[in-house]
C-alpha positions as CSV (number, residue, x, y, z in Angstrom):
1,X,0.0,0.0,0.0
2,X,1.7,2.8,-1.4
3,X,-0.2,5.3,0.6
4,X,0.8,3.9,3.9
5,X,4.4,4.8,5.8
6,X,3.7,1.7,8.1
7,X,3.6,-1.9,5.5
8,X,2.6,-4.2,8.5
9,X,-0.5,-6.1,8.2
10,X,-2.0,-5.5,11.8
11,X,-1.3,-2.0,12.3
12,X,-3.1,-1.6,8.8
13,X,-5.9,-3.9,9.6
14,X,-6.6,-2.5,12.9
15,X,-6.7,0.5,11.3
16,X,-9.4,-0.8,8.8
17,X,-11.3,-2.0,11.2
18,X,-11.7,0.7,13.6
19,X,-12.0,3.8,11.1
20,X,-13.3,2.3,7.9
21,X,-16.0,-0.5,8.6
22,X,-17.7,1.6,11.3
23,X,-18.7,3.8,8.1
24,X,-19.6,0.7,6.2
25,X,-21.7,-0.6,8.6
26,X,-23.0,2.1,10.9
27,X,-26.9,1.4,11.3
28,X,-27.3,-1.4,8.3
29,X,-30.6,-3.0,9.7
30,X,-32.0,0.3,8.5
31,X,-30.5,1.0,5.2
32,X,-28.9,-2.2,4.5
33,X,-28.8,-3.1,0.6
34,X,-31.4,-5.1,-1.3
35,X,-29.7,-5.4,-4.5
36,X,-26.8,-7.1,-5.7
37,X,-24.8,-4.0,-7.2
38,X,-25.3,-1.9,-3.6
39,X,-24.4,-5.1,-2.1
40,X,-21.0,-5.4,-4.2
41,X,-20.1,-2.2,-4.2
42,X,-20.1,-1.7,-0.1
43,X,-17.8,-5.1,-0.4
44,X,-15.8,-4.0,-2.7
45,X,-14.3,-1.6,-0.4
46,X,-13.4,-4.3,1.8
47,X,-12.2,-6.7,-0.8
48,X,-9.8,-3.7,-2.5
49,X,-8.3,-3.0,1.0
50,X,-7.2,-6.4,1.5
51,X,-6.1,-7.0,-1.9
52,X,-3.7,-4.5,-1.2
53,X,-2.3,-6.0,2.3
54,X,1.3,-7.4,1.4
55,X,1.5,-10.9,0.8
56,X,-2.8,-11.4,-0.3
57,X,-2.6,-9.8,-3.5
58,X,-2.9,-13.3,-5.2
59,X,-5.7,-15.2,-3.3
60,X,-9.1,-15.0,-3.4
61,X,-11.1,-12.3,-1.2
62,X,-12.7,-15.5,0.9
63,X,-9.7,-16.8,0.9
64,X,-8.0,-13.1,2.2
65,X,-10.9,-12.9,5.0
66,X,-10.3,-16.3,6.6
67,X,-6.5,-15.4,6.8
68,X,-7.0,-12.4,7.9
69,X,-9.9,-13.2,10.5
70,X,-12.9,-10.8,9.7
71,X,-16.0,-12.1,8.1
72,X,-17.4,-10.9,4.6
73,X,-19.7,-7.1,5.5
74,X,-22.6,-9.1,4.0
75,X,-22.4,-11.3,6.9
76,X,-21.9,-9.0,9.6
77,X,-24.9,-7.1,8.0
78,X,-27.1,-10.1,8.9
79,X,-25.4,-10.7,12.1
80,X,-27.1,-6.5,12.8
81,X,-30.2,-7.5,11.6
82,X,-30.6,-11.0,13.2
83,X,-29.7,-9.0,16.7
84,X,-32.1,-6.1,15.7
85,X,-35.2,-8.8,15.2
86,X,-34.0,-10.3,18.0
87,X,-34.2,-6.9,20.6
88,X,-37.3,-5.8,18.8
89,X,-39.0,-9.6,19.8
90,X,-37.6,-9.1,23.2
91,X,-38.7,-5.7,23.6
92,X,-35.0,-4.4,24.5
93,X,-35.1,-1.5,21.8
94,X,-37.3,1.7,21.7
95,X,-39.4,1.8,19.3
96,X,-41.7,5.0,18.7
97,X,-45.3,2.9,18.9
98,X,-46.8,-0.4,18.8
99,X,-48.1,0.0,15.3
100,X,-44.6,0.8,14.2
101,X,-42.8,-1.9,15.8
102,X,-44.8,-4.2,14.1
103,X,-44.1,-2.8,10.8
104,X,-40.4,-2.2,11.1
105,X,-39.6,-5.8,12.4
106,X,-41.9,-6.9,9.2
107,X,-39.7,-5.2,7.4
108,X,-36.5,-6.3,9.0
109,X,-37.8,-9.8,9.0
110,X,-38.0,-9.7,5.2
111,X,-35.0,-8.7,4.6
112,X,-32.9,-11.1,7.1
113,X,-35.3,-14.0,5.0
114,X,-33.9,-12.6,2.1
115,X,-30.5,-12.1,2.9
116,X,-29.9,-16.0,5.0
117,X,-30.9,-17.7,2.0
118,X,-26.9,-17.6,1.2
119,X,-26.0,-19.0,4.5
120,X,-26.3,-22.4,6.4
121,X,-29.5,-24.3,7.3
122,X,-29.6,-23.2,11.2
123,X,-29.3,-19.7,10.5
124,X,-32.5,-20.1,8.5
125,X,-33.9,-21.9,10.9
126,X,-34.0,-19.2,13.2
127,X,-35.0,-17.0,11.1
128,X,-37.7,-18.7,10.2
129,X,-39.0,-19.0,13.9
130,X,-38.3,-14.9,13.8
131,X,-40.7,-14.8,10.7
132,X,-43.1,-17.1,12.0
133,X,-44.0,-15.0,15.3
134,X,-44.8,-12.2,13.3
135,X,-46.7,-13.5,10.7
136,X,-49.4,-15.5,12.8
């Protein structure tokens, strides 16, 4: 990384992690991306940092994130929204009314559906019992 003084890997990932990704992610539940292009842009920033970490430039991105130890944003966007369904069940966030909260976690629940079909069986699970509250 040519912008950089300091070339190792931590300090730069640190870095990343603590000024970058906050920006990426800062209050996803509520804006997070339904389409394939918003969703590969907002990785792409990701996946261009680490391509440019000495040493990764020639494996894949997965490949770059499991070395590196951070999950893919797409999956810490669901992570947010699985923990925002899950406070809004619970009752441990504010929400303005009752009328509202049932509308925003329909929402929310739509788009965690939408977004776990990528990922493994017991995450959907879960989210189906999520879905299933609400829609009975």
């Amino acid at each position: 990384m040519a912008l950089f003084l300091c070339k190792d890997m931590d300090v730069l990932m640190r870095a990343f992690i603590t000024y970058v990704r906050p920006l990426l992610e800062y209050r996803s539940p509520v804006w997070s991306p339904s389409s394939n292009t918003l969703t590969d842009q907002l990785e792409s920033v990701q996946r261009r940092f680490t391509k440019r970490l000495p040493g990764l430039q020639s494996i894949t991105y997965d490949e770059r994130c499991t070395c590196l130890k951070i999950d893919r944003l797409e999956l810490r966007r669901l992570y947010a929204d699985l923990i925002l369904c899950y406070k809004i069940i619970h009752g441990l966030t504010v929400l303005p009314s009752e009328s509202e909260k049932f509308s925003l976690s329909q929402q929310i629940v739509l788009h965690v559906v939408t977004l776990s079909k990528c990922f493994c069986l017991n995450r959907e699970l879960i989210v189906d019992n999520i879905s299933l509250r609400y829609t009975l």
